[in-house]
N, C-alpha and C positions, 0 to 999 in steps of 0.2 A: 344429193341432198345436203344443205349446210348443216352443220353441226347444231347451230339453233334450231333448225328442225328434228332433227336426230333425238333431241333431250325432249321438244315439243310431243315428239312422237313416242319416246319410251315411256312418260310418263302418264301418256293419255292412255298406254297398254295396260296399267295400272290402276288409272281412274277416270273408265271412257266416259264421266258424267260431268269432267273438269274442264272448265276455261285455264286454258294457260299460255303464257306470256313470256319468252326468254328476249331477253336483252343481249347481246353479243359487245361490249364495248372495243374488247382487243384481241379476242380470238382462243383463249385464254380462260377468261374471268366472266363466268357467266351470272345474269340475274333470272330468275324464276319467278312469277307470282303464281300461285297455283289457287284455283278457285272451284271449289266443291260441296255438292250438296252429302257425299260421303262424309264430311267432317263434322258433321252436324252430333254434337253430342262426344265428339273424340278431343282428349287434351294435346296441346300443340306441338306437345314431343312427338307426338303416335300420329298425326299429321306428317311431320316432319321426316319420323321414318318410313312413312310409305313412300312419299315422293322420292325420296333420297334410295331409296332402295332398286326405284326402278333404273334409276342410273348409272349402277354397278358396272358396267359393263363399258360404260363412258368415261366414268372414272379410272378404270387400269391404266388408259393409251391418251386418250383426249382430251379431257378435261382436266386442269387444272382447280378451278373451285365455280363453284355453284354458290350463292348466296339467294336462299329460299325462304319466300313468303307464303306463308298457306292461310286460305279465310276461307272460310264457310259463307253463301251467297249472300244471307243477311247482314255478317261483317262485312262482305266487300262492297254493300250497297253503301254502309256507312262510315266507307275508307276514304280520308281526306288526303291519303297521299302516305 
């Protein structure tokens, strides 16, 4: 399993109702969008630690850094990028 699957897969352990999205640019430096009807009503810090939490384990050995995007499905209908 590629490591962008790995982070795909810890994270959906945490919030199996999420669309998500990992970018792999250099092996390294990962992008996340994470897209949840869980965040409905949650501020974007407490978003941000759930996602970020399920990663722990990615983070000791593997991962370098994660750059994470969290929307609620209504935000992400009206995400221009």
């Amino acid at each position: 399993m590629s490591l962008s699957a790995e982070i795909k897969a810890a994270i959906l352990l945490v919030l199996p109702d999420a669309e998500v999205h990992v970018h792999d640019p250099d092996g390294e430096h990962f992008q996340a969008i994470v897209i949840s009807p869980s965040f409905v009503g949650m501020p974007l810090v407490r978003q941000h630690q759930l996602a970020m939490n399920a990663l722990k384990e990615q983070f000791k050995e593997k991962v370098h850094a994660v750059a994470l995007k969290t929307f609620t499905p209504e935000k992400w209908a009206g995400h221009s990028g």
